[in-house]
C-alpha positions, 0 to 999 in steps of 0.5 A, a space after each residue: 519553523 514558523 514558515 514550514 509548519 504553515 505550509 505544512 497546514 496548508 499542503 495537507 489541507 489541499 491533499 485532504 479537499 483533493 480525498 474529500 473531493 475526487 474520493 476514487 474516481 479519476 480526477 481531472 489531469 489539471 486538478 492532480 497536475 497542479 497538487 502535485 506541483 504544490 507538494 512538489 515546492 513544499 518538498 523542495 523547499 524543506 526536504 533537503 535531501 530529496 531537494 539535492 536529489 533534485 538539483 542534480 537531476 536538473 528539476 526545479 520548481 522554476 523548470 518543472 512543467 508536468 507532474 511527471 518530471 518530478 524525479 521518484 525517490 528510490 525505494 532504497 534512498 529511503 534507507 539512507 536518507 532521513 527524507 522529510 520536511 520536519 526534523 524527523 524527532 518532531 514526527 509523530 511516527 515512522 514507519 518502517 520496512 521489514 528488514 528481510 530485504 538484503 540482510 536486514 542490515 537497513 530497514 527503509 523509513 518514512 516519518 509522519 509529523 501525524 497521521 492525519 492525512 495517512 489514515 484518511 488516504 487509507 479508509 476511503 479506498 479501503 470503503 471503496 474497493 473492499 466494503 462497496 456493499 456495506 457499511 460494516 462487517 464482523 473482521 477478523 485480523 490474523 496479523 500483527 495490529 497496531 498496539 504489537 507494533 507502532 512501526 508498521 504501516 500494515 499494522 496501522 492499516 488493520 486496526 483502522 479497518 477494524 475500528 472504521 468498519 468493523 461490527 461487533 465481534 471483530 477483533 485482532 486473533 494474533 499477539 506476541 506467540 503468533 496466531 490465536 487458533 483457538 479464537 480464530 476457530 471459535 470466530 469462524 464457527 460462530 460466522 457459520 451458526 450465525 449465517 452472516 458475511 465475514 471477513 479475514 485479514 493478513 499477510 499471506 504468509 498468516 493465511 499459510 499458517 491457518 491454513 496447515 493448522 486447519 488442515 492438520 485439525 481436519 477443519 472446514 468452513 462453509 462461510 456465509 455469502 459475501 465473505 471475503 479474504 483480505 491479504 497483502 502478499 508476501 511469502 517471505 516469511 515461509 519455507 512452504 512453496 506454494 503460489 498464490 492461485 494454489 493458496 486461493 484454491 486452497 482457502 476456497 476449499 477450507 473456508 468456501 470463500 470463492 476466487 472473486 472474494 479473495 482481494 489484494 491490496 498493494 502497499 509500501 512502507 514509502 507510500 501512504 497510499 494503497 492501491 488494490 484488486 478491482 474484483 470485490 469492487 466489479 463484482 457488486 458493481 456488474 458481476 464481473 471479476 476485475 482482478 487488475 490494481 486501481 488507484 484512488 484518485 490522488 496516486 498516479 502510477 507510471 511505467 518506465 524503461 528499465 535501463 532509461 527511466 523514461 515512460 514506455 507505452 500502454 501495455 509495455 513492461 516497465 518499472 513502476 513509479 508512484 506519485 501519491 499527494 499523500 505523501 506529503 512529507 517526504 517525496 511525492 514520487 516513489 520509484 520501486 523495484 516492482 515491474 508491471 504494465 498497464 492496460 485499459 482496466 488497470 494494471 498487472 503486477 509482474 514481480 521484482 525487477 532482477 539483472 538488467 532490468 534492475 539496471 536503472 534503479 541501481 544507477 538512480 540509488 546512486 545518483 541519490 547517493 551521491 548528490 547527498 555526499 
């Protein structure tokens, strides 16, 4: 225990220099390679699971030659594998999904043994691409926080932002009955009266529900300039049928916040890194509005063929994988069931891979399976 605790030290030490140093701007090829090789090993060596996942895919230490043949864990072998390098009881939290995907019946998890590197990796982008002009802004939270559930990523999420760049005024609107309305509405008219820049965060689908309660009270905002909408997507949760450009249309109309202020952030509960909207980011850097997905300099993603999981060219659709040093504790690479592509300002988002196109993470979940017998 001696051994993996000091390496453990260790391994977080270097992925908090890499934060510290490189922040978000894009780090040399070398400096990221040779990290990610260092996680690699450690994983290697105390994760079992994953390490036999890596056996049977042929990958050592010994025969790796570039990050990218580190094999992603898929998404679901967080479901059935407790993937970490320290006895999952000694881990300070686990996050866990949301158990909406098939049946709920298994809830993905990804064990911390602290949270030290996971909060650093979140507000230094957070600053980055959702606060480049400030240093804080009066935030209101319409989701669940931290203290409704220690389980949740999301969760953790909002409340660090609130205590990270939150001025006074900020506060969490939801608790265990849902939304607090009345607040919410004496939150925004206060932002009105008082003409400053405010900022909503939440699910989508939270951001539904305030806006068929605003709509059936004949409520309207005109939020001050340099407002923002902060939200993570999602409509599982809500029979309404609705698009995501209709509900920023619908927000800009109810609360006078414009397109270009409206951000997303893309998270999983098996990464601990998030990736964003470039827009608010371009919009105070040169007037533009980039609305494509930027990493911090510690995550690389890739694009790979649907039925190879091998890497397809620059503006080919793919299934997308993660590598994030900051996940130090479990695997370094996440292969997800998004598709998307990439292009010379950041990448597309394209939805869920379905049918064929789902073919080679079904066959990777089984090879994970079955290395694991």
């Amino acid at each position: 225990m001696t051994d993996v605790m000091d390496d453990a030290r260790r391994i977080k030490r270097g992925i908090l220099d890499f934060i510290h140093t490189y922040g978000c701007e894009q780090a040399p090829e070398e400096a990221f390679g040779a990290l990610a090789r260092d996680v690699f090993i450690y994983q290697y060596t105390y994760d079992l699971p994953y390490r036999r996942y890596c056996a049977a895919k042929r990958v050592t230490p010994a025969t790796l030659k570039d990050w990218r043949e580190i094999p992603p864990m898929p998404v679901d072998g967080f479901k059935h594998l407790d993937l970490s390098t320290i006895p999952t009881e000694q881990c300070r939290a686990v996050f866990m999904t949301s158990g909406t995907t098939h049946g709920g019946k298994m809830r993905g998890r990804n064990f911390h043994p602290d949270l030290e590197v996971w909060d650093e990796s979140m507000i230094v982008p957070f600053r980055h691409f959702i606060m480049p002009d400030r240093e804080r802004i009066r935030i209101a939270v319409i989701s669940p926080a931290w203290d409704m559930n220690q389980n949740s990523s999301l969760s953790r999420y909002l409340t660090k932002a609130v205590e990270c760049c939150g001025s006074e005024g900020s506060g969490v609107f939801f608790d265990e009955h849902g939304l607090k309305f009345d607040e919410i509405i004496a939150f925004l008219n206060r932002a009105v009266s008082d003409g400053e820049p405010v900022m909503l965060m939440g699910v989508s689908s939270s951001y539904l529900y305030l806006l068929d309660y605003l709509h059936e009270h004949d409520l309207t905002f005109a939020l001050a300039p340099d407002s923002r909408l902060f939200d993570t997507g999602g409509f599982k949760s809500t029979k309404r049928d609705i698009t995501e450009d209709q509900m920023l249309d619908e927000l800009e109309q109810t609360l006078g916040v414009p397109r270009h202020h409206c951000v997303n952030m893309y998270g999983m509960t098996e990464l601990s890194s998030q990736i964003y909207d470039q827009n608010i980011l371009s919009w105070y850097t040169d007037g533009t509005s980039n609305y494509l997905k930027a990493n911090p300099a510690w995550v690389r993603t890739v694009f790979l063929d649907p039925e190879t999981l091998t890497p397809v060219k620059d503006g080919e659709t793919g299934v997308i994988a993660h590598y994030d040093l900051a996940n130090w504790n479990s695997c370094i690479g996440i292969l997800t069931e998004d598709l998307g592509h990439r292009t010379p300002d950041g990448f597309l988002l394209q939805g869920r891979a379905k049918g064929a196109e789902a073919r080679g993470c079904s066959i990777a979940v089984d090879e994970v399976i079955s290395a694991n017998r």
